[in-house]
N, C-alpha and C positions, 0 to 999 in steps of 0.2 A: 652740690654736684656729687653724684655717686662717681664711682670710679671707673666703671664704663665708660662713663659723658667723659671723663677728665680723657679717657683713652684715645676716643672719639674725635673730640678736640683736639688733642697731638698730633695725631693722622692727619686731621685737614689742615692742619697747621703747618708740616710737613710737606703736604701735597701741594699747599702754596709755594711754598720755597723754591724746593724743586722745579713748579711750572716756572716759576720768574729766571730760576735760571735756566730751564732747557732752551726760553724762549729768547734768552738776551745772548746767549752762547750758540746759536746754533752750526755755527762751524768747530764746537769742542769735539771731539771724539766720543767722549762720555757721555754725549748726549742723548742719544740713544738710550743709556742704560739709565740715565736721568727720568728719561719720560716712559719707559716702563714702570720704573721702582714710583715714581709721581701716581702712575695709574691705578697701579697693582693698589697703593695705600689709599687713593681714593675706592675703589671699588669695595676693600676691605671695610672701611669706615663707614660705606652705604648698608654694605652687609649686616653690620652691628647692628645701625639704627633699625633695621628691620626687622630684625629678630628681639629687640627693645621691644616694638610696635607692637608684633606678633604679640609676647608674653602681657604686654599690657592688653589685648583685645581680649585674651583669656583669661584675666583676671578680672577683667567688667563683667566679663557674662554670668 
């Protein structure tokens, strides 16, 4: 694994977390900012993989 992937993987690893707790806490205060910062690193970590995708598509051609 390159160090992208290893980044990748920390982020959804993370983003797990976070959902398991926003969801079993939902009367915490912080939970709110739980399930933004959960979101925000999921949608980063989709980001990557797709610009991974992208550079791999232009490397085939």
């Amino acid at each position: 694994m390159n160090r992208k992937q290893k980044m990748q993987l920390g982020l959804a690893g993370c983003f797990v977390v976070l959902l398991i707790l926003w969801f079993f806490e939902p009367g915490w205060r912080v939970s709110k900012i739980l399930g933004i910062i959960s979101n925000a690193m999921l949608l980063i970590s989709m980001l990557l993989s797709y610009r991974a995708e992208e550079k791999n598509k232009k490397k085939d051609e």
